[in-house]
Every structure is written in structure tokens, then in C-alpha cells.
VOLO-913331 format. One record per residue (C-alpha): residue number from 1; residue in one letter; x, y, z. Coordinates in nm, 3 decimals. Layout:
+-----+----+---------+---------+---------+
|   i | aa |    east |   north |      up |
+-----+----+---------+---------+---------+
| NUM |  A |       X |       Y |       Z |
...
+-----+----+---------+---------+---------+
***
This chain:
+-----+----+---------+---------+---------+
|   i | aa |    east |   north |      up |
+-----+----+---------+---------+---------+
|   1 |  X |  -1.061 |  -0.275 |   2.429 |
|   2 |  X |  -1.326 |  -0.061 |   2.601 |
|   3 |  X |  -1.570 |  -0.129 |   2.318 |
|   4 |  X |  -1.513 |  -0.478 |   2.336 |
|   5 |  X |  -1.600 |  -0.497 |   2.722 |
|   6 |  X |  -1.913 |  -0.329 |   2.651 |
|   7 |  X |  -2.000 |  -0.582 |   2.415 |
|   8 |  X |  -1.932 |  -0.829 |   2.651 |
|   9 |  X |  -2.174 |  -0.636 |   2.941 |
|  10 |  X |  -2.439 |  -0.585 |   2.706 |
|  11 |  X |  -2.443 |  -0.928 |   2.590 |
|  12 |  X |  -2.431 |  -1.038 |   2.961 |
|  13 |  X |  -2.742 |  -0.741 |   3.067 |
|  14 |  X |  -2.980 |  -0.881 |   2.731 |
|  15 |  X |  -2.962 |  -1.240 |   2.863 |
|  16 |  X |  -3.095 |  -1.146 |   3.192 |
|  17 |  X |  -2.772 |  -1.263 |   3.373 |
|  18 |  X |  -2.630 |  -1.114 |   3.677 |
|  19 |  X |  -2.224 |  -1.051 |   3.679 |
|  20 |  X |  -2.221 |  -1.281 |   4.017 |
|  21 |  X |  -2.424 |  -1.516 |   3.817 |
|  22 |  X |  -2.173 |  -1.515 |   3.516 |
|  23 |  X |  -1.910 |  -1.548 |   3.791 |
|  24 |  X |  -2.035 |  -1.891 |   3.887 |
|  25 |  X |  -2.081 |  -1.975 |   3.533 |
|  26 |  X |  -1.738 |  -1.956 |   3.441 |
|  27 |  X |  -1.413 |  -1.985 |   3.620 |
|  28 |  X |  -1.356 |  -1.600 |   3.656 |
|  29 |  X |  -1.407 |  -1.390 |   3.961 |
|  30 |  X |  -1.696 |  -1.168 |   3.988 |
|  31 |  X |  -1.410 |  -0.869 |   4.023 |
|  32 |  X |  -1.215 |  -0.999 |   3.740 |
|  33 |  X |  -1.536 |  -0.975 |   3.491 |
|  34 |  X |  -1.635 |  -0.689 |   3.629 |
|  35 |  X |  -1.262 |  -0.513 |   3.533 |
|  36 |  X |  -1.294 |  -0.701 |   3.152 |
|  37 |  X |  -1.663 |  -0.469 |   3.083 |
|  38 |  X |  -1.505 |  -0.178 |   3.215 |
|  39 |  X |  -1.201 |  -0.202 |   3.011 |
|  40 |  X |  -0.960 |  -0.230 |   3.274 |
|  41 |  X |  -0.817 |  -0.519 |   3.225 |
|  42 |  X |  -0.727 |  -0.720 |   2.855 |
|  43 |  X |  -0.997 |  -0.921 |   2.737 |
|  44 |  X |  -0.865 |  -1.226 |   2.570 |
|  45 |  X |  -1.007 |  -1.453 |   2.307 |
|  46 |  X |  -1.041 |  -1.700 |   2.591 |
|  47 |  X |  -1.297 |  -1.456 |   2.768 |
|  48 |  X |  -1.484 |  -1.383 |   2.470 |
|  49 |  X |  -1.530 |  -1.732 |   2.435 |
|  50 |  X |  -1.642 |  -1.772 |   2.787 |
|  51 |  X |  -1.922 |  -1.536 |   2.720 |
|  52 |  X |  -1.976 |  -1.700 |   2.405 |
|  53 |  X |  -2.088 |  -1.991 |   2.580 |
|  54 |  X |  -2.260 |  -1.914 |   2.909 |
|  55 |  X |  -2.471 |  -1.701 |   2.674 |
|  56 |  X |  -2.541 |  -1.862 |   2.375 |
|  57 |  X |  -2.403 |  -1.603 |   2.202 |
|  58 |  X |  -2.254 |  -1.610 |   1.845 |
|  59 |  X |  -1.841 |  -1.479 |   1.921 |
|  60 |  X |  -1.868 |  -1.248 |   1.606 |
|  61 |  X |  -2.181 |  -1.077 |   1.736 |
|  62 |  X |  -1.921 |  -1.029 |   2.098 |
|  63 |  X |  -1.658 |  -0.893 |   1.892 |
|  64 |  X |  -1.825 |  -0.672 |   1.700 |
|  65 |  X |  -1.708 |  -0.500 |   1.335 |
|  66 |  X |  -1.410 |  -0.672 |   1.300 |
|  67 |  X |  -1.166 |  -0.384 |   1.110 |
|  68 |  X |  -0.805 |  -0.598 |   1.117 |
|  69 |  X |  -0.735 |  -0.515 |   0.762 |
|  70 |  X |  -0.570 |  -0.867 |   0.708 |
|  71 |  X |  -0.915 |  -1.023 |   0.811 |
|  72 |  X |  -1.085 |  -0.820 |   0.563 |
|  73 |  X |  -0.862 |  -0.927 |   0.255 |
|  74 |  X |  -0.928 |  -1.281 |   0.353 |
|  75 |  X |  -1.317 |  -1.233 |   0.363 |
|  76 |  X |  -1.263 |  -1.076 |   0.049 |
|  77 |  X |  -1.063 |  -1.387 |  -0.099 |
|  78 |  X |  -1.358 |  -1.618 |  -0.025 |
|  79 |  X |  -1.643 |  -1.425 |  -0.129 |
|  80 |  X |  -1.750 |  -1.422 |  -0.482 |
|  81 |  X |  -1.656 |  -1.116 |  -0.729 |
|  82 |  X |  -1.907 |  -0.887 |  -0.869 |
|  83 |  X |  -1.735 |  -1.027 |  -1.253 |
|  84 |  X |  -1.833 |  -1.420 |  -1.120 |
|  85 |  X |  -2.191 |  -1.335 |  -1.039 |
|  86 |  X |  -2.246 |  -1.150 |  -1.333 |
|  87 |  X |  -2.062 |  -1.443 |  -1.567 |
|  88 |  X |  -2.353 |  -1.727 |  -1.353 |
|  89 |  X |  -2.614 |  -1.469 |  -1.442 |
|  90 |  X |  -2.560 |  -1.412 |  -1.771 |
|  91 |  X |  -2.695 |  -1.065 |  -1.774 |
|  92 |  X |  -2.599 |  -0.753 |  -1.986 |
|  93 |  X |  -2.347 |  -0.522 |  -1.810 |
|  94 |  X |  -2.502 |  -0.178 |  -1.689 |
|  95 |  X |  -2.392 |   0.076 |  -1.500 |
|  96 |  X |  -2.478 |  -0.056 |  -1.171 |
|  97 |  X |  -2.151 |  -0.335 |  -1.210 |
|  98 |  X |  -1.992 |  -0.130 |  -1.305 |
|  99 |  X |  -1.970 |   0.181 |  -1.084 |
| 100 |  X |  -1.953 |  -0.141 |  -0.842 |
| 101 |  X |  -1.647 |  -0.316 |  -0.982 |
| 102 |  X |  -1.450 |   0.108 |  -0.981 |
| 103 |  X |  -1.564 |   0.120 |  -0.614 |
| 104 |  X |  -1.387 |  -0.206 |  -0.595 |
| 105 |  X |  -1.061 |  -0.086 |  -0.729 |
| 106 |  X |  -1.059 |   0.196 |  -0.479 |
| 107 |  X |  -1.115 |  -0.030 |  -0.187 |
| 108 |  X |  -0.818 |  -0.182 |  -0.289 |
| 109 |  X |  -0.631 |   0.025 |  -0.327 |
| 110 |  X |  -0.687 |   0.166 |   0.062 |
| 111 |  X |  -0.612 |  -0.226 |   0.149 |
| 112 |  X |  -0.283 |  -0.212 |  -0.005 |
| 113 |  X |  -0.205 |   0.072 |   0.275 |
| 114 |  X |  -0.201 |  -0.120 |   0.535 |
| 115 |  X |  -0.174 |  -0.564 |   0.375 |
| 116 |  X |   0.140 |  -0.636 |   0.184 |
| 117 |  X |   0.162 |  -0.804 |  -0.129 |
| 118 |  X |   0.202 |  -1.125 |  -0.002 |
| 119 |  X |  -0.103 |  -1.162 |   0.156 |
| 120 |  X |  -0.274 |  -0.917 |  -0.089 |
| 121 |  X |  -0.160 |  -1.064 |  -0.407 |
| 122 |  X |  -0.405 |  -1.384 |  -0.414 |
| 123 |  X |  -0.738 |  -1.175 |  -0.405 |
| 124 |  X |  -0.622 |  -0.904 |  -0.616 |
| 125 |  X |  -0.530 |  -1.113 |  -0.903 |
| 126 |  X |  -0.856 |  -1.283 |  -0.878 |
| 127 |  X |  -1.062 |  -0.939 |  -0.924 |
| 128 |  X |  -0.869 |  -0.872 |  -1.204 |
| 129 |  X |  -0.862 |  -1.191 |  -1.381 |
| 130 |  X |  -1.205 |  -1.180 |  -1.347 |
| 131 |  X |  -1.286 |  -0.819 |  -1.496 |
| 132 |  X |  -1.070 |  -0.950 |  -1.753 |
| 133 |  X |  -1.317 |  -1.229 |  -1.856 |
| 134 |  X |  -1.661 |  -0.969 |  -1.787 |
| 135 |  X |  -1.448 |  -0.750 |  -2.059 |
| 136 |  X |  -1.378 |  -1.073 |  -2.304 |
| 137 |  X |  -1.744 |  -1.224 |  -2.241 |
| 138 |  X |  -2.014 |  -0.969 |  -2.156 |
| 139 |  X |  -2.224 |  -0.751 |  -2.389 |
| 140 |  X |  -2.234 |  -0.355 |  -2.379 |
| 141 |  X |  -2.224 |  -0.036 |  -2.493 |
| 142 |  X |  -1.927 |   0.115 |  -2.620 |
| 143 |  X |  -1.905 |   0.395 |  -2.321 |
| 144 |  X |  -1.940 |   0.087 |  -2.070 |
| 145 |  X |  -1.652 |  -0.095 |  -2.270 |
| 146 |  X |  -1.440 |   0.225 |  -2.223 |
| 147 |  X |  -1.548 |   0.205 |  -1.838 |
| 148 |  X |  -1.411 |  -0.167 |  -1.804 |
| 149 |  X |  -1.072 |  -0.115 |  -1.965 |
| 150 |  X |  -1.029 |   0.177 |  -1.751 |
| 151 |  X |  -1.090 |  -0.086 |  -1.459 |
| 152 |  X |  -0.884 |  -0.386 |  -1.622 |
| 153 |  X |  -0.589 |  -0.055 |  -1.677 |
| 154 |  X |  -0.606 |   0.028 |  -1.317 |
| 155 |  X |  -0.626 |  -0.289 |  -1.158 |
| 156 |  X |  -0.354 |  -0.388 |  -1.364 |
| 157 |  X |  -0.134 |  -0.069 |  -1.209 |
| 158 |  X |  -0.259 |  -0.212 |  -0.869 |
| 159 |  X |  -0.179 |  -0.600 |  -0.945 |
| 160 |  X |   0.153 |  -0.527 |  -1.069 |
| 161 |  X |   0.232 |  -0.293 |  -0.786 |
| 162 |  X |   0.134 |  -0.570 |  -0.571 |
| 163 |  X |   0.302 |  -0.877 |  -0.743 |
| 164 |  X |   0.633 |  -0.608 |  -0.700 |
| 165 |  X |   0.587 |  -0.615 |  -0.333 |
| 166 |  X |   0.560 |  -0.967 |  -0.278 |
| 167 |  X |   0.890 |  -1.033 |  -0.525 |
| 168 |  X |   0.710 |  -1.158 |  -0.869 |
| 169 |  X |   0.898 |  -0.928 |  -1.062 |
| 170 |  X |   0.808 |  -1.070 |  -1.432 |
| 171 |  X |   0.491 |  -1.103 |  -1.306 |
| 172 |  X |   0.454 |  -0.730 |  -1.235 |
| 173 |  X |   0.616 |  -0.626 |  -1.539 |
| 174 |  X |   0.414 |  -0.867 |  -1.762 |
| 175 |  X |   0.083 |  -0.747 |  -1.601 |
| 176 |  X |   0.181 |  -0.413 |  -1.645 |
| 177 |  X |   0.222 |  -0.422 |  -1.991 |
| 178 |  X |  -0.124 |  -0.605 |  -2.046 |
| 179 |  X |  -0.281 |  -0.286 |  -1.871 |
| 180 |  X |  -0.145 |  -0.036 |  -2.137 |
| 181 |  X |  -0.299 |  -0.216 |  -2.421 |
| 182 |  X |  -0.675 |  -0.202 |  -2.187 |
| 183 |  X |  -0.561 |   0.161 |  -2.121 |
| 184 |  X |  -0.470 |   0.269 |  -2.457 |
| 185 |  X |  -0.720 |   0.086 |  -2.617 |
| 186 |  X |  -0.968 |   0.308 |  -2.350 |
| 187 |  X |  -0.850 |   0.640 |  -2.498 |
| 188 |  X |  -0.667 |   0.685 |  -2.119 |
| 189 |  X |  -0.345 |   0.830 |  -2.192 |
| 190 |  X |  -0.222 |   0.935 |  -1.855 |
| 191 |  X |  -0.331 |   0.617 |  -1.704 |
| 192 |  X |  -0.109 |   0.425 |  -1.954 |
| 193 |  X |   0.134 |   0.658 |  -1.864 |
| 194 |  X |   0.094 |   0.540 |  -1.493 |
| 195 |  X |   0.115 |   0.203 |  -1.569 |
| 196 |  X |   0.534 |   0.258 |  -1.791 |
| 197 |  X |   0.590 |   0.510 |  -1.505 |
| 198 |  X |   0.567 |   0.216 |  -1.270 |
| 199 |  X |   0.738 |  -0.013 |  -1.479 |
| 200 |  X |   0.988 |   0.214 |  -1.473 |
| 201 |  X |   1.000 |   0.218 |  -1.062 |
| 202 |  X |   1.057 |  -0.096 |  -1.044 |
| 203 |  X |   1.299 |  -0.134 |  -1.316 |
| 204 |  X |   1.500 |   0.113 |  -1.114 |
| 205 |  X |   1.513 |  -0.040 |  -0.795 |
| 206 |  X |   1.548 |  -0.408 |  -0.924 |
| 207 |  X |   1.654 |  -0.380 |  -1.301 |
| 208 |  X |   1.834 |  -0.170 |  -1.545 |
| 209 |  X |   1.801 |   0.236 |  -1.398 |
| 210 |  X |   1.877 |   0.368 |  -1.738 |
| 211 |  X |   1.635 |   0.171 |  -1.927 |
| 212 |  X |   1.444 |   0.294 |  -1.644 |
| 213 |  X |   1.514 |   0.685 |  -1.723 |
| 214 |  X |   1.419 |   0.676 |  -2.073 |
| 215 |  X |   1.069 |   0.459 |  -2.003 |
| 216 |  X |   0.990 |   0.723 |  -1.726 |
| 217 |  X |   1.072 |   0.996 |  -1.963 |
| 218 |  X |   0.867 |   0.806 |  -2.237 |
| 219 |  X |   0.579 |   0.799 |  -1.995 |
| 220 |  X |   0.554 |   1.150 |  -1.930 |
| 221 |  X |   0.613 |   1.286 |  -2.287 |
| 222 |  X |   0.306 |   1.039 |  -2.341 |
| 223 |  X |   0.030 |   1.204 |  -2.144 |
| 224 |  X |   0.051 |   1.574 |  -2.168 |
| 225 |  X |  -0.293 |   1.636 |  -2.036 |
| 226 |  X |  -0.207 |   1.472 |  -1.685 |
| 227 |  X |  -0.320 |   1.672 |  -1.413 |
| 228 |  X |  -0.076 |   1.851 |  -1.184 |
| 229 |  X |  -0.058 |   1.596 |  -0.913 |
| 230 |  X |  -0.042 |   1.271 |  -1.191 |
| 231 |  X |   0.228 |   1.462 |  -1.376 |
| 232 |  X |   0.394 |   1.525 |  -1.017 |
| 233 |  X |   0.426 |   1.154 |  -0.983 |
| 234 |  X |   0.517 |   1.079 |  -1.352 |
| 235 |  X |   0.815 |   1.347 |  -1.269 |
| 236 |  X |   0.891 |   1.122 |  -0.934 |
| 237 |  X |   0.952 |   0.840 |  -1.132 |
| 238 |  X |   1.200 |   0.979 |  -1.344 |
| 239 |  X |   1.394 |   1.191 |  -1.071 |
| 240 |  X |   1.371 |   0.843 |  -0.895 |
| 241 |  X |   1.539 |   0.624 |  -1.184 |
| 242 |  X |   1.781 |   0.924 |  -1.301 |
| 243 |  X |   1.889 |   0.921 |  -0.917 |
| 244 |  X |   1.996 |   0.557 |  -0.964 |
| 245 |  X |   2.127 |   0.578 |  -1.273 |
| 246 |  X |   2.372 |   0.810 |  -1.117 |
| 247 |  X |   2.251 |   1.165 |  -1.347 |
| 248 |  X |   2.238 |   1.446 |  -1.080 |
| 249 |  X |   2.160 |   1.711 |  -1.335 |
| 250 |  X |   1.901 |   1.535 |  -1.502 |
| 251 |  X |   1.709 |   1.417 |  -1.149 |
| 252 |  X |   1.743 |   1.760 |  -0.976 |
| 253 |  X |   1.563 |   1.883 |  -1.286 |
| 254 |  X |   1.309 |   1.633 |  -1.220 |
| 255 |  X |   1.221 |   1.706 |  -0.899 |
| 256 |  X |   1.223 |   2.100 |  -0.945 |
| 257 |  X |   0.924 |   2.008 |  -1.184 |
| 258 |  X |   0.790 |   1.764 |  -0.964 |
| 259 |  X |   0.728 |   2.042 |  -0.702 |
| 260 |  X |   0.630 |   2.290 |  -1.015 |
| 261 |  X |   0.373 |   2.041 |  -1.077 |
| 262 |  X |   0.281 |   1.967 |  -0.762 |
| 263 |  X |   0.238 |   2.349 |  -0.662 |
| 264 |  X |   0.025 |   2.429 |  -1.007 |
| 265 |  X |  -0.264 |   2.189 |  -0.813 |
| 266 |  X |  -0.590 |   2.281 |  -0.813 |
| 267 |  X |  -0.925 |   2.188 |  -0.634 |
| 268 |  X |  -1.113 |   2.283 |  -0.950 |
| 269 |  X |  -0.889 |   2.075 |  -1.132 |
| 270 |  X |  -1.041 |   1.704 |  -1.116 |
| 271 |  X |  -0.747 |   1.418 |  -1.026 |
| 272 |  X |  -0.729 |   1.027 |  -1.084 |
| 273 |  X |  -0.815 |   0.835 |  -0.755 |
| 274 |  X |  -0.485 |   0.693 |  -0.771 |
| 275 |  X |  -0.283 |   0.976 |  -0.705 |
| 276 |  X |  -0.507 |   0.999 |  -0.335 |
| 277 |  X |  -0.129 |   0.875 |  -0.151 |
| 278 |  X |   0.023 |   1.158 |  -0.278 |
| 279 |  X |   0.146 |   1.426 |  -0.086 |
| 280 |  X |   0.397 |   1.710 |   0.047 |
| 281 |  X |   0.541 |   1.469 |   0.251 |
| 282 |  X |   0.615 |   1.168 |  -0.016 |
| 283 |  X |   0.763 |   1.442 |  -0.242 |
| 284 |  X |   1.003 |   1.486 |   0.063 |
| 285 |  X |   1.072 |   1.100 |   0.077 |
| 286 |  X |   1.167 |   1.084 |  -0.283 |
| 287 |  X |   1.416 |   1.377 |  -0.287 |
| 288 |  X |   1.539 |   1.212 |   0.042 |
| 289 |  X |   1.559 |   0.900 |  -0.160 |
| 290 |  X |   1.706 |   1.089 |  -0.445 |
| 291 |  X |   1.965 |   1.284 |  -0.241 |
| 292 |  X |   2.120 |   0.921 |  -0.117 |
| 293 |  X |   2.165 |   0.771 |  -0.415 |
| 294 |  X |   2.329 |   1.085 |  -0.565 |
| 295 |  X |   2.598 |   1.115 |  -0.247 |
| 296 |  X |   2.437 |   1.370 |  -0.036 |
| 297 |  X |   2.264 |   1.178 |   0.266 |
| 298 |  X |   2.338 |   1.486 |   0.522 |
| 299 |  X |   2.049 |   1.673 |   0.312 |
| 300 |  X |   1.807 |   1.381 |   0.256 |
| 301 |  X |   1.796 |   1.277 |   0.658 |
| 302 |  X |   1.613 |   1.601 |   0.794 |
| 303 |  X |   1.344 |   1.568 |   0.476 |
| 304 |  X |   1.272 |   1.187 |   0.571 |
| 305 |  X |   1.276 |   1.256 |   0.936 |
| 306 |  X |   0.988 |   1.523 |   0.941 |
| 307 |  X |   0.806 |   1.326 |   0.646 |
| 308 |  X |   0.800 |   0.987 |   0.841 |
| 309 |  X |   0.693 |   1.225 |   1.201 |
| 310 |  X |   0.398 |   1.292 |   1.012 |
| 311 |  X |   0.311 |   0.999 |   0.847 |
| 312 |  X |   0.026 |   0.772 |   0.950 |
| 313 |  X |   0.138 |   0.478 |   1.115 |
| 314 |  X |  -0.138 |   0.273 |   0.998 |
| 315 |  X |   0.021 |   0.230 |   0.700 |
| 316 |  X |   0.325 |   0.040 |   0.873 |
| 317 |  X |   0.487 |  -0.098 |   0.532 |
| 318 |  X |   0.537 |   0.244 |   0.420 |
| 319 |  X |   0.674 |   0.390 |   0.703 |
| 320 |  X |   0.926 |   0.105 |   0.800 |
| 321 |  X |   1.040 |   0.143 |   0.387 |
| 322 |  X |   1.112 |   0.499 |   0.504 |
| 323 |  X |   1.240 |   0.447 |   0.800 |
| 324 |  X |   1.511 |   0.204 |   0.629 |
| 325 |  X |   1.605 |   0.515 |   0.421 |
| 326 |  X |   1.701 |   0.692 |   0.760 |
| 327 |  X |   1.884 |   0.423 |   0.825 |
| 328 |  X |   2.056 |   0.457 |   0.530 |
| 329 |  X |   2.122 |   0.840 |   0.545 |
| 330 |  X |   2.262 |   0.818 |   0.933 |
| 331 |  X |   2.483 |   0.537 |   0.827 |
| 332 |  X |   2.663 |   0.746 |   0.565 |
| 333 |  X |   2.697 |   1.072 |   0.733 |
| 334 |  X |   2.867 |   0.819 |   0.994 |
| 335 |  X |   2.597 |   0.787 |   1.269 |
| 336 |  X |   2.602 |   0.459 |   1.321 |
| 337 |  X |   2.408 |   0.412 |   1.630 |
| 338 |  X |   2.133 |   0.632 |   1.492 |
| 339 |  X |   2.169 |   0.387 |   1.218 |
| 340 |  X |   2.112 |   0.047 |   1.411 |
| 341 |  X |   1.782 |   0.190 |   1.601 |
| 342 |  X |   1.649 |   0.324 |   1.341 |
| 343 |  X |   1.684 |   0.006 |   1.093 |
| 344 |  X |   1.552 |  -0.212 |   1.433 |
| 345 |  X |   1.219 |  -0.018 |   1.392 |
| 346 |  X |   1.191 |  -0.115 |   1.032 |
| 347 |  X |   1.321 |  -0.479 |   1.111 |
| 348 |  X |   1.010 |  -0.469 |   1.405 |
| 349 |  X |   0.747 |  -0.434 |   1.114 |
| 350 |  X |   0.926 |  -0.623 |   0.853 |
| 351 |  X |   0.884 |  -0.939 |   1.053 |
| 352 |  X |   0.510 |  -0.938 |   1.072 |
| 353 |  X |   0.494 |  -0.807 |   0.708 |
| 354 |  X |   0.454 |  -1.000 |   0.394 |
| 355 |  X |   0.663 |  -0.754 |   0.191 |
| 356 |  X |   0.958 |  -0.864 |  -0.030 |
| 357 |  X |   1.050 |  -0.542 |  -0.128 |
| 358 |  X |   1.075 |  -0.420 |   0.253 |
| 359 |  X |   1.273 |  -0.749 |   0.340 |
| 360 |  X |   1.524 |  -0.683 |   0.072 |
| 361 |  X |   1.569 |  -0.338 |   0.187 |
| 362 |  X |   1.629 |  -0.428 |   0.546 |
| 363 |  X |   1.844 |  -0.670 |   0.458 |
| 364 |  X |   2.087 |  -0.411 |   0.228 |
| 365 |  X |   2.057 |  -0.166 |   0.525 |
| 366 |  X |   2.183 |  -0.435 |   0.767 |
| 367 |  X |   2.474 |  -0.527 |   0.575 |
| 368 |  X |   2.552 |  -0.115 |   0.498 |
| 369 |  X |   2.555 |  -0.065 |   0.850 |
| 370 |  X |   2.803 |  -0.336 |   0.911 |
| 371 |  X |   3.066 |  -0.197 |   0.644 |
| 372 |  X |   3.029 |   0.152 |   0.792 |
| 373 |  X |   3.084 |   0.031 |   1.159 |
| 374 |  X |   3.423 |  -0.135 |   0.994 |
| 375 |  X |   3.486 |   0.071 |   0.734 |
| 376 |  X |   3.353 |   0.458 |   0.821 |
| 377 |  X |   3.076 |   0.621 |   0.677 |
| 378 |  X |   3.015 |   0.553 |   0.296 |
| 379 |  X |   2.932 |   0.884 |   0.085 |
| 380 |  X |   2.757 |   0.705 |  -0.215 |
| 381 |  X |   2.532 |   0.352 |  -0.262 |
| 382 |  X |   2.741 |   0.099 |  -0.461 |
| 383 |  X |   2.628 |   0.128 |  -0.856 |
+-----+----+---------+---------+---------+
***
């Protein structure tokens, strides 16, 4: 807010304009505009506007770098893709594309923190559909083919993640499976490994969680060369699906490798970008997670509680997911209350949140908490 009065000063000082002056330009008290530059007082669009037009000034130039991350998917929507210009140009691929189109994915990835699917899920299946037709259409080496699929797999993992959010559930799963063939066909094991593993998420949460097991399992007997923090998340996924598919043994032996792998990280040891999220504290989540389905919420609510204190609130999707665990933990240990507030902070986000998958939850948390205020606590989720 104090940047943006500055802006508004500056823009006011360059055009030679006195603040008494702007007073008598607009409508606003010399005080008033004088308590907008210093940041005491909100500026509105309607002031910005003001300034716009007493100075001839362009209202982007007043606003400045404009970081809403909503604003920047939508710029991104409209402008063209790196794969479109190349496709009017006609031009062999080199490495300058693309190194651009993998710095691409990774921006995308960091906009998936913080826009939901919903609003994400246009632009991102445009980038990939059109990698997808540079792979099909282009000429180039066989190292820069290699290089594309990787970017077709990943994208893929990202798209499908996406499509998951927003609800398209056959459309995740289908676009998943299209980036294992680019993957495999790049000689990437582990990232075709990523791409089943989360499959197998989502199968778990939505689908079958036994089918679910055995494709997580699959997907980490498939890439033995992961790295210790890509294996770590492999592992998640089955702990995660065994947990709902109601095997204690078999996901507490999952997440004692999890942290094996996880501890066995290494700086010298190079990682995919995509495992950037993961963390000490999203381990914690997913035994939290775990620990619920498998009847044992009094252990899981101390492990989401100091992973969601620390969390980066930023990335509001994620935390009001976790916070709908908490929910979930207080209401079957029987703390009701604790319950209610906590699933009212998720419910806050949720509403300005394109997110299906956070919906849903909120939702199943709402109606939990009603049974247990009728019923008593429940020890177990239903099957």
C-alpha cells in the first residue's frame, strides 16, 4: 500500500503538479491525498484512477508490477506460447526453445502454489497441447527430442495434477497416461514413475485405494535410480493409498522408508525440479493424513498442527487442504469446537478458490463434524 502511494506522489512530483493543485483537480482534500502517498490511508482503484486522469498517466504505469498471481495466469492465457511462435516461424528447434519451454514448466509449476486448477487449467493445457504439436511437427536432433518428451512428461504430471484439482478426473488420468509413453519413450524412468505415482494419488482419494497400492508400488519398483527425495515421494504415495486401503502394516512400512529416504538426501546428489514442494513438514502432513485414515487421529493432530504453523500462507490451497485434516483429527478425538473453527478457516479460502478437490473436502469435513456433534467422536473414516 505504501509502494503504491509513492507511485501515486511520484507520478504527481514528474508532472510538475502541486498536491493543493491535485486537490482542486479532483474531488479529494488536499489532507486526504496527502494521507493516500504516505500510505496512511487505503488507496482505492477509484484514486488511482483519479490520478490516472488529472495526469495523463497510463493506470498500469500507477500501479506498478502487478504480482496477483491470478492476474499473471490470465496474461499468460492470452499471450502466445513459445511452441505457437515457433510452429508461424517454421524454424528448426535449438536449444534456446527449448531451455525456454523447461523454464516454462517451472514457472508453472510455482503458479500452481498459489492459482487452483480451475482457473489454472485453461492455460496449462494450452502449453502442453502445444509442446505436443512442436514434438509431432518440428525437426531436431535426437538429444533435443529427448529434451521435449521430458517437457511433454512433465507437463503432463503438471496438467493432470491440475485437471485433478479442478474435478476432471478422466481427464487427469487420461493425460497422465499419455505422459508415460513421452517419458518412457525419453529414457526417464523416475519421471514415469512420477507420473503412475500420481495416478495412483488420485486413484486413492477418488477411486479404487487398492488398485491404488499396487500402481504406487509398481511405480517405485520402476525407477530404482530415483534420488532420495523423488523416491521419498514415490514412498508417500504408497503409504498414502495403503492408508486408505485400510493396510496399517504395509503403510507404516511406507513411511519408515519415506523418512529413510528422505534422511539419505544429499546436496551433492542432483534432484528433479519437481520434488522443490517437498519437505520435513509435508512428510508430517502425510503421516498425519495416514494416521486418520488408519484410526489414530490423537497422533496425526500435533504433526499437522506444527506442519501447517510453518507453512507459507501464500500458498492458501494447500494450507486450507491441511487445515481440513485438523478438522478432521479434532473431530474424532471428540473436539468438536476445535473442529468447527478450524474447518471455518478452510471454508474462508475455499470460497475464493477454484479448487474441486478442496470443496469436496470441506464439504466431507462439514458433514463429519455434524455426525460427531450427534453421534460422539468417530475413531475411523467410513471405508
Amino acid at each position: 500500500m505504501g509502494g503504491l502511494g509513492q507511485r501515486l506522489r511520484q507520478a504527481r512530483t514528474t508532472a510538475g503538479v502541486s498536491l493543493a493543485a491535485m486537490a482542486s483537480r479532483t474531488h479529494y482534500s488536499k489532507p486526504y491525498l496527502s494521507q493516500l502517498e504516505n500510505g496512511t490511508r487505503a488507496v482505492l482503484p477509484a484514486h488511482v484512477i483519479a490520478y490516472s486522469r488529472c495526469l495523463d498517466v497510463a493506470v498500469a504505469a500507477l500501479c506498478g508490477p502487478h504480482h496477483d498471481p491470478l492476474r499473471v495466469a490470465h496474461e499468460w492465457l492470452v499471450a502466445d506460447t513459445p511452441g505457437s511462435v515457433h510452429r508461424a516461424a517454421g524454424r528448426r528447434i535449438g536449444e534456446s526453445l527449448v531451455a525456454e519451454l523447461e523454464q516454462r514448466v517451472v514457472r508453472l509449476r510455482h503458479l500452481d502454489d498459489t492459482v487452483s486448477g480451475g482457473d489454472l487449467l485453461p492455460l496449462a493445457r494450452r502449453e502442453l497441447a502445444d509442446v505436443e504439436d512442436v514434438v509431432h511437427a518440428a525437426t531436431y536432433t535426437e538429444a533435443t527430442g529427448r529434451r521435449l518428451l521430458v517437457v511433454v512428461g512433465e507437463l503432463s504430471q503438471l496438467v493432470g495434477w491440475i485437471a485433478g484439482d479442478a474435478g476432471n478426473y478422466v481427464q487427469a488420468q487420461n493425460i497422465y497416461l499419455s505422459g508415460v509413453a513421452a517419458a518412457e519413450t525419453a529414457g526417464d524412468r523416475t519421471l514415469a514413475a512420477q507420473l503412475l505415482s500420481t495416478l495412483s494419488y488420485q486413484m486413492a482419494t477418488v477411486g479404487n485405494p487398492t488398485d491404488a497400492a499396487l500402481l504406487a508400488k509398481t511405480a517405485v519398483r520402476g525407477a530404482p535410480e530415483a534420488s532420495p527425495v523423488a523416491k521419498a515421494l514415490l514412498l508417500e504415495r504408497v503409504a498414502w493409498a495403503s492408508a486408505r486401503s485400510r493396510d496399517p502394516q504395509a503403510t507404516h512400512r511406507a513411511l519408515d522408508a519415506v523418512d529413510d529416504a528422505y534422511a539419505a538426501r544429499s546436496a551433492s546428489v542432483e534432484e528433479p525440479h519437481w520434488v522443490y514442494w517437498m519437505s520435513r513438514g509435508e512428510i508430517d502432513v502425510m503421516a498425519g493424513r495416514c494416521l486418520i485414515e488408519l484410526g489414530d487421529p490423537a497422533r496425526a493432530a500435533p504433526l499437522l498442527t506444527a506442519a501447517i504453523a510453518d507453512y507459507d500462507t501464500t500458498f492458501a490451497r494447500e494450507v486450507a487442504l491441511y487445515r481440513t485434516w485438523l478438522a478432521e483429527s479434532f473431530a474424532r478425538t471428540g473436539e468438536v469446537d476445535q473442529a468447527r473453527t478450524m474447518i471455518e478457516k478452510a471454508r474462508a479460502a475455499a470460497d475464493g478458490l477454484h479448487s474441486a478437490r478442496l470443496g469436496r473436502r470441506v464439504e466431507e469435513i462439514d458433514d463429519l463434524i455434524r455426525q460427531c456433534s450427534t453421534r460422539g467422536p468417530a475413531t475411523a473414516p467410513p471405508g
